[in-house]
DRENTI-538512 format. One record per atom (N, C-alpha, C): y, z, x. Coordinates in steps of 0.1 Angstrom, whole numbers, padded with zeros to 4 digits, always signed. Example, Ala and Ser with C-alpha at 12.3 -4.5 7.8 and 13.67 -1.06 7.14 Angstrom:
-0057+0078+0132;-0045+0078+0123;-0033+0078+0132;-0022+0071+0128;-0011+0071+0137;+0000+0079+0129;
end
This chain:
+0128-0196+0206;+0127-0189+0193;+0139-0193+0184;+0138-0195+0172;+0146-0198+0166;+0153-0187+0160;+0169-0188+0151;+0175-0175+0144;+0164-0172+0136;+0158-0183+0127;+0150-0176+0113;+0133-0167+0121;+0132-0166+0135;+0118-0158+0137;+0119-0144+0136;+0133-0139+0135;+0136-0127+0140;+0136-0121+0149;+0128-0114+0148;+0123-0101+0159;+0108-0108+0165;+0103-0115+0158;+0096-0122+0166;+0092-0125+0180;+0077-0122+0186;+0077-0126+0198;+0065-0134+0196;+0071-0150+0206;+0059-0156+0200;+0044-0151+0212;+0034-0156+0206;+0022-0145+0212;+0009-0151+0205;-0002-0152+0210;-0012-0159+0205;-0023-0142+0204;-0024-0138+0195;-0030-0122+0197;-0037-0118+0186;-0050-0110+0189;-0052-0107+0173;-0044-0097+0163;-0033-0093+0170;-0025-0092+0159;-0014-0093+0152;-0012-0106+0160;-0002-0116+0157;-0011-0124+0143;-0027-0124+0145;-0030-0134+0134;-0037-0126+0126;-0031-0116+0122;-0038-0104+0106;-0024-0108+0097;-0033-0107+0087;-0021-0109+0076;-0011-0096+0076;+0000-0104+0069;+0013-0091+0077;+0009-0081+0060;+0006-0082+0049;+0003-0074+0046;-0003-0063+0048;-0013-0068+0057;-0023-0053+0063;-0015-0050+0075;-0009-0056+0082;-0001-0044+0091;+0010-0035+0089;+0015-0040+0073;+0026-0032+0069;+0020-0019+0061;+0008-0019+0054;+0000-0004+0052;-0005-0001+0062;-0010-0006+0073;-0015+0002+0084;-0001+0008+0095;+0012+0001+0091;+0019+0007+0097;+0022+0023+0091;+0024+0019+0076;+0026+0033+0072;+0017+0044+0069;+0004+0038+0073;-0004+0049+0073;-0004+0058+0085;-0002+0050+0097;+0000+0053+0110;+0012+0064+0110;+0022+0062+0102;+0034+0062+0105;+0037+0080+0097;+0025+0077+0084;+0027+0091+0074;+0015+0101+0085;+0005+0095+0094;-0005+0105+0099;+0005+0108+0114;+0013+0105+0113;+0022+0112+0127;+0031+0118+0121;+0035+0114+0111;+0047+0131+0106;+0038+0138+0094;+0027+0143+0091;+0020+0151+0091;+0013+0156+0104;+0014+0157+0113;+0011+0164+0122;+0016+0174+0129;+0012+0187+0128;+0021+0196+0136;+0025+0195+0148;+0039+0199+0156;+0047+0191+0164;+0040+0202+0177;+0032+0213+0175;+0031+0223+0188;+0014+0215+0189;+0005+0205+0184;-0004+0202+0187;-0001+0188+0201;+0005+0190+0210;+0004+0179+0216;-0005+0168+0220;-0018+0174+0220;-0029+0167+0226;-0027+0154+0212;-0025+0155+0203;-0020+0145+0194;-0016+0136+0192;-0001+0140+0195;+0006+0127+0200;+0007+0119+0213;-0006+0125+0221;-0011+0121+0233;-0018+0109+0230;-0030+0108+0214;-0038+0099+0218;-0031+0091+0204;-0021+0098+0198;-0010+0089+0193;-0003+0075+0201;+0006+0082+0211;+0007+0075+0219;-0002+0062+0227;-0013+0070+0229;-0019+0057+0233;-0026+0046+0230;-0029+0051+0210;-0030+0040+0201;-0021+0032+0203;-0007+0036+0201;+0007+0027+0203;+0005+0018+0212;+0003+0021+0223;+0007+0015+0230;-0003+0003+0238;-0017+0006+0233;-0030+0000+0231;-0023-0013+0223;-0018-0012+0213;-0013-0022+0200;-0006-0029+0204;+0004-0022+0214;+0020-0033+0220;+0007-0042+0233;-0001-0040+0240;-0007-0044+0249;-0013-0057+0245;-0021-0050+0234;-0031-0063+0226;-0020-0073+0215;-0011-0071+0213;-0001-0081+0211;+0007-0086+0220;+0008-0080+0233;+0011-0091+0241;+0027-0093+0245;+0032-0077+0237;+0047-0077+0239;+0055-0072+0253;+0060-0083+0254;+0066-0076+0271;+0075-0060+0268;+0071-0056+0283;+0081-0037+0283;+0091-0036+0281;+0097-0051+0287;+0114-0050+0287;+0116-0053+0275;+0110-0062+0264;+0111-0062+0250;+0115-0050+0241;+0105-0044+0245;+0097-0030+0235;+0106-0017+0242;+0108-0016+0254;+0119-0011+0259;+0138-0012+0250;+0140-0022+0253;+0152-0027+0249;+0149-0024+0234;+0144-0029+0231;+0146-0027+0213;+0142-0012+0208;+0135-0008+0217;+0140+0014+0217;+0153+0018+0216;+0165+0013+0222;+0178+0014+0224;+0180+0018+0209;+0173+0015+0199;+0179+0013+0180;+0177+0029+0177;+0174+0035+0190;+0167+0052+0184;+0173+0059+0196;+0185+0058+0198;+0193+0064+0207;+0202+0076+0198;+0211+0074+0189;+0218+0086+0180;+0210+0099+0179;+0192+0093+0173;+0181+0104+0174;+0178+0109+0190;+0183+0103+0199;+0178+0110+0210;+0190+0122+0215;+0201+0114+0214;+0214+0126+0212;+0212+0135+0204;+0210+0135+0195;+0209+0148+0183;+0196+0157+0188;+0185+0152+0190;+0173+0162+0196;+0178+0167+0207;+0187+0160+0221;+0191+0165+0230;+0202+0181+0227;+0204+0179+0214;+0220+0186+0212;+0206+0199+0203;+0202+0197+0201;+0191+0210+0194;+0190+0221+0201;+0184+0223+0213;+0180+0237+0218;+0193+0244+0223;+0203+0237+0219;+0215+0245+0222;+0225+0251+0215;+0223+0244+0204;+0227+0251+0189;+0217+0255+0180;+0208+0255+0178;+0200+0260+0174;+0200+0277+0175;+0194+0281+0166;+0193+0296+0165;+0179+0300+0169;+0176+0316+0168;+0162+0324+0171;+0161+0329+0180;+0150+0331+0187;+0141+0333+0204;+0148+0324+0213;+0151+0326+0223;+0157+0322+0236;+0146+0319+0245;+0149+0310+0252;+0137+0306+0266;+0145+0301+0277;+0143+0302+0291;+0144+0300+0297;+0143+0290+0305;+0146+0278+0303;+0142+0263+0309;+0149+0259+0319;+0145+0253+0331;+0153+0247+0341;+0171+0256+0346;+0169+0273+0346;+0176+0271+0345;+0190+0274+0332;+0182+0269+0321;+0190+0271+0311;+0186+0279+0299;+0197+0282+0292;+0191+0295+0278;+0193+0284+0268;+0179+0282+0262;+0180+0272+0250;+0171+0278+0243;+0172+0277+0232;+0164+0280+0216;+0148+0279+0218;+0145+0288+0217;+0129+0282+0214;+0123+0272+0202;+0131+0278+0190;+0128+0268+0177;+0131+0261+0182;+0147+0260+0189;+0156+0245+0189;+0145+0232+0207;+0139+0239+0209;+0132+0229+0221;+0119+0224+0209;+0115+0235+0206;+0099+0228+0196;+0104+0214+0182;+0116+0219+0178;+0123+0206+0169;+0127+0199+0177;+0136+0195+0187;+0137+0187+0197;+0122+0176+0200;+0116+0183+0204;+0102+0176+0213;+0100+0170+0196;+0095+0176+0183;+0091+0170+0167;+0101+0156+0167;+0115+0155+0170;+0120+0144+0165;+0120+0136+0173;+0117+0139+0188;+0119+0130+0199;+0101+0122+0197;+0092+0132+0196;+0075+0122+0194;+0079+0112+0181;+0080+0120+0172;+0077+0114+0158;+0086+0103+0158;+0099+0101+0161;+0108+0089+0161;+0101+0079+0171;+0102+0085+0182;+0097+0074+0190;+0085+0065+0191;+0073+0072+0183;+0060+0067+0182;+0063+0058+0166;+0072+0062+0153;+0073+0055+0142;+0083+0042+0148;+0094+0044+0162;+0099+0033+0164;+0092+0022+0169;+0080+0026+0179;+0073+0020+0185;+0061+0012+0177;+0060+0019+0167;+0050+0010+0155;+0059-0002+0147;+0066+0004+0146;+0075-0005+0140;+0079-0018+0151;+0081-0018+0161;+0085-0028+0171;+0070-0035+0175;+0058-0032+0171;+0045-0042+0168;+0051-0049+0159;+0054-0040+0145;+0050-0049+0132;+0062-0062+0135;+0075-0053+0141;+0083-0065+0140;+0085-0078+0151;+0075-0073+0161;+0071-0080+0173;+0063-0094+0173;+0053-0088+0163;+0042-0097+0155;+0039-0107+0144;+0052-0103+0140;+0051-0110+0124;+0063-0110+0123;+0067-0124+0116;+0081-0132+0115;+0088-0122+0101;+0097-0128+0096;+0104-0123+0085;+0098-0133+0070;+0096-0143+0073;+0090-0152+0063;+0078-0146+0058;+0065-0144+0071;+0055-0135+0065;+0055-0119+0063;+0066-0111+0069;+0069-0100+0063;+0069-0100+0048;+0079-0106+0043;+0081-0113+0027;+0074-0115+0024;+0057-0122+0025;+0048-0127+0022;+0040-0112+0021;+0040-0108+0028;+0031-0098+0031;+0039-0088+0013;+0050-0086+0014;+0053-0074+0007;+0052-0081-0010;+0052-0094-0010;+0051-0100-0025;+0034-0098-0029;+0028-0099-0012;+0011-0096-0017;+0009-0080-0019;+0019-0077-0017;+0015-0059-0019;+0022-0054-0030;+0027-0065-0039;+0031-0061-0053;+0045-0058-0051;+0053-0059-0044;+0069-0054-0044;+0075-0064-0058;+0081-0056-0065;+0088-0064-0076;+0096-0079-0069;+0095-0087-0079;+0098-0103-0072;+0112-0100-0070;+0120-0096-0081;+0136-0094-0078;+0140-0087-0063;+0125-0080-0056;+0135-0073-0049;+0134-0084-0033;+0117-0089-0039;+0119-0100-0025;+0123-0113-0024;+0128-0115-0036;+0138-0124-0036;+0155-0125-0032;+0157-0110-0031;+0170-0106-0026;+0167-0107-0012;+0153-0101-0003;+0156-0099+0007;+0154-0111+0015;+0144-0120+0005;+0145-0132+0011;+0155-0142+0014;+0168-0143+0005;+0182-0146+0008;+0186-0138+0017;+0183-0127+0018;+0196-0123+0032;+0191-0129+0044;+0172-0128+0047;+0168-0134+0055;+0172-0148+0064;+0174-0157+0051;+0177-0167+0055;+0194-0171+0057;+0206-0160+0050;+0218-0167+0048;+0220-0154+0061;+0215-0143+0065;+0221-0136+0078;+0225-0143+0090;+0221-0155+0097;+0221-0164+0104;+0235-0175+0097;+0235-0173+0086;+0248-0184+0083;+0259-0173+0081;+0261-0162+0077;+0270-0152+0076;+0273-0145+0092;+0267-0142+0101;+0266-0139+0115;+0275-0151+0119;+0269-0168+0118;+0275-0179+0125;+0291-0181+0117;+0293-0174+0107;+0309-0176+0103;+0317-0163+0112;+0311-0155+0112;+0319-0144+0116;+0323-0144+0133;+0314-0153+0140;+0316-0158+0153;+0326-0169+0152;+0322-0178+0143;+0333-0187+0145;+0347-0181+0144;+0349-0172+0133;+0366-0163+0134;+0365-0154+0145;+0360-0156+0152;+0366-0142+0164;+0369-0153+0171;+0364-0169+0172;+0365-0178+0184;+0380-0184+0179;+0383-0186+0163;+0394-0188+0160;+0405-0178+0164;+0405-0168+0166;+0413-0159+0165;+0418-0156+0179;+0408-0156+0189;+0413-0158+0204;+0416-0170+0206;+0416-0182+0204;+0418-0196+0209;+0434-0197+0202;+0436-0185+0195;+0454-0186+0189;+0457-0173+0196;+0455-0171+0209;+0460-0163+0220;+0464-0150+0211;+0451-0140+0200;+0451-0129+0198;+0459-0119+0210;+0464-0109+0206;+0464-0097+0217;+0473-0087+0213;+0463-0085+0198;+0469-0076+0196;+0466-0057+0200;+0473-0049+0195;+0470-0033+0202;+0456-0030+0193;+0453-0015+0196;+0442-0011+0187;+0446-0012+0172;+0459-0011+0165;+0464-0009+0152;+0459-0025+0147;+0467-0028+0155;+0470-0049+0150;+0453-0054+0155;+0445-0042+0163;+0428-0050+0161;+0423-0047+0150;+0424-0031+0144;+0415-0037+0132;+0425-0037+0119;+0436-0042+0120;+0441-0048+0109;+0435-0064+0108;+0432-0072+0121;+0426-0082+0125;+0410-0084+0117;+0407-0071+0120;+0390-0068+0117;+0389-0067+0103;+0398-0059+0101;+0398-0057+0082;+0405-0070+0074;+0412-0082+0080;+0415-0093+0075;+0404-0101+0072;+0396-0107+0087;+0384-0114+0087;+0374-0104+0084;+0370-0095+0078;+0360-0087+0068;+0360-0092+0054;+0376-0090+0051;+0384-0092+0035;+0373-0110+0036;+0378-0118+0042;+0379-0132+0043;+0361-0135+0042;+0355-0126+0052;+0345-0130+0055;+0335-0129+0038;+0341-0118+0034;+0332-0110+0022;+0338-0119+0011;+0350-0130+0008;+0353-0141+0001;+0345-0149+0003;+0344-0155+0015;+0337-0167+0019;+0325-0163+0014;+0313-0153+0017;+0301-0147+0015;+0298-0154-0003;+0308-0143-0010;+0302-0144-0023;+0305-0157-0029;+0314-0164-0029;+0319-0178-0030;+0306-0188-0028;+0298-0186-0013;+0288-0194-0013;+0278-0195-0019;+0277-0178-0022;+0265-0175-0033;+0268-0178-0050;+0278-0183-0051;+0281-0184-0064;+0274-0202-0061;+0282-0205-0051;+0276-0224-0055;+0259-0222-0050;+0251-0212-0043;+0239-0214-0044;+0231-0211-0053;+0238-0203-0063;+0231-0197-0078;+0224-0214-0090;+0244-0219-0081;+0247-0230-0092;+0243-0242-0089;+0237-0239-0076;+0229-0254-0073;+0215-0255-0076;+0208-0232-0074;+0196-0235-0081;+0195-0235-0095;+0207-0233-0103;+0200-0233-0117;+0200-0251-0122;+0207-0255-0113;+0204-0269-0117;+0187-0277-0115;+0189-0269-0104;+0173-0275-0100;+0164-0266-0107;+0168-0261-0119;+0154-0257-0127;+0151-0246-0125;+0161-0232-0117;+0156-0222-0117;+0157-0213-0130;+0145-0207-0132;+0141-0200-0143;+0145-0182-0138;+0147-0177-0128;+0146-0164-0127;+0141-0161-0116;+0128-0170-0113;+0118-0165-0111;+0115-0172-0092;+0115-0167-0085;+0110-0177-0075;+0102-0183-0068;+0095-0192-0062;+0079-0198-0061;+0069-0186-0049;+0061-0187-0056;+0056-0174-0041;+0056-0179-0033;+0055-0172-0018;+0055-0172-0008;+0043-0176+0004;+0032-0173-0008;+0018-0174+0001;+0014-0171-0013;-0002-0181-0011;-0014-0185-0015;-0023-0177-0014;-0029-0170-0003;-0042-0162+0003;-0039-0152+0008;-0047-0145+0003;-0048-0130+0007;-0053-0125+0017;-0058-0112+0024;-0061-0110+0035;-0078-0104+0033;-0088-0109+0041;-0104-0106+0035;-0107-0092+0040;-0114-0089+0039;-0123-0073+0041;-0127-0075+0056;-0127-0081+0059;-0126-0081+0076;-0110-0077+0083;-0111-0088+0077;-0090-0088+0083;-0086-0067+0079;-0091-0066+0065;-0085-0055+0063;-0090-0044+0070;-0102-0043+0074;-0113-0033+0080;-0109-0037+0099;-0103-0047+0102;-0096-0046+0119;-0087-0040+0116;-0074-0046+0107;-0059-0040+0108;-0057-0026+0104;-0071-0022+0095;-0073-0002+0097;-0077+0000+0100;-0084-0001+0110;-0093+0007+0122;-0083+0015+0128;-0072+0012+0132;-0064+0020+0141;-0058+0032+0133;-0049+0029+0124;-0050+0041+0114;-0054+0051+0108;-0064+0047+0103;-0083+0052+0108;-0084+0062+0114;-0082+0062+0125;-0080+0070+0141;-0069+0075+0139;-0056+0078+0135;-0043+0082+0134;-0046+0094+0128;-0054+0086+0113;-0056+0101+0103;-0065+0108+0106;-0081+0105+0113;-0089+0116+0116;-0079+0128+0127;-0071+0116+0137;-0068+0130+0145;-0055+0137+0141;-0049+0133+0134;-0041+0143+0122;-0047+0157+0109;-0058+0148+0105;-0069+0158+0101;-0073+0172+0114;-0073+0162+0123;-0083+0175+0135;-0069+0183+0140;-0057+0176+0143;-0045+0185+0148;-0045+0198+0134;-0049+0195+0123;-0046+0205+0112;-0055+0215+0110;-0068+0208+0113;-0081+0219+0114;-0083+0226+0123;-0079+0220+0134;-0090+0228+0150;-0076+0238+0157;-0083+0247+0158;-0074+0258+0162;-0064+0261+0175;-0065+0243+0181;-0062+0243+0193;-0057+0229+0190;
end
């Protein structure tokens, strides 16, 4: 896999081959019918969950993948853990312990809802490169200015990453060793340096594209759109998200 695939896994799947457009509204449709749902309906995020994880299957993403890249939703697992103990109200008795009643029912709300919006998100970003991300969000009308910014970091994050390796290799190969003081006076040098270097490049890449005729504007990304099929598979699932968000809000159970 190369730097420019990203998060990328490569995968032959049908939904690896839907336009990334329609997985980025079926993400967030997915994504808005799980935090509209009440957090005491469990049976919910039961068949939440196993939409999820139906989607990681049929794309084909290994567990140690989808696992590991969960690690990004750790701070939220500390903070839910830290809830039914400072939290206020009714008291319960668990394992053992005197913890919050509100504070366990918010706990359990941010530990589903994070972890089922992380887990959609690690399809979309599992499935679809960064190039057709960008494609996808220019076909869904994102102002050009803004995916034209993200399409440079896309591609210069891999050359800004590979300078900042090279000074940590410089800096030990001149037998660094310094204390914690003299480390990040070290770190806030090559930051200063790095954030020179950074904008300096972008000034000669502005000035190499206006020579080649850039107007403002940059060439799109993609050609073709995504058909009423493509769009009618990649919401089927979401589809299913919102009826049973609808039914967690109607049915009395």
């Amino acid at each position: 896999m190369s730097a420019g695939d990203g998060l990328l896994v490569l995968a032959d799947s049908p939904i690896h081959r839907l336009p990334a457009q329609v997985k980025i509204v079926a993400l967030l449709i997915f994504v808005l019918a799980v935090v509209s749902s009440p957090a005491e309906r469990f049976w919910a995020f039961a068949v939440f969950a196993a939409l999820v994880v139906g989607c990681i299957r049929l794309a084909r993403l290994p567990g140690t993948t989808v696992l590991r890249r969960l690690a990004v939703e750790t701070p939220f697992i500390v903070f839910a853990l830290l809830l039914p103990f400072v939290a206020t109200g009714p008291k319960v008795d668990l394992l053992g312990l005197r913890l919050s009643e509100a504070g366990v029912l918010g706990a359990w709300n941010l530990l589903a809802k994070g972890t089922l919006g992380v887990l959609a998100a690690i399809v979309l970003s599992g499935s679809t490169s960064p190039r057709e991300l960008l494609s996808g969000l220019e076909r869904l009308r994102l102002p050009s200015t803004l995916v034209a910014i993200l399409s440079f970091m896309v591609r210069y994050l891999s050359v800004v990453s590979g300078d900042l390796q090279r000074m940590r290799i410089a800096r030990e190969s001149r037998a660094y060793a310094g204390g914690r003081a003299g480390h990040l006076k070290a770190v806030a040098a090559g930051a200063g340096a790095l954030f020179v270097r950074s904008y300096e490049r972008g000034e000669r890449v502005h000035l190499a594209m206006l020579a080649r005729g850039y107007n403002g504007t940059m060439p799109p990304l993609s050609d073709g759109g995504a058909t009423r099929v493509q769009w009618a598979t990649g919401l089927a699932l979401p589809a299913v998200a919102v009826l049973v968000a609808v039914a967690a809000r109607m049915l009395p159970w």
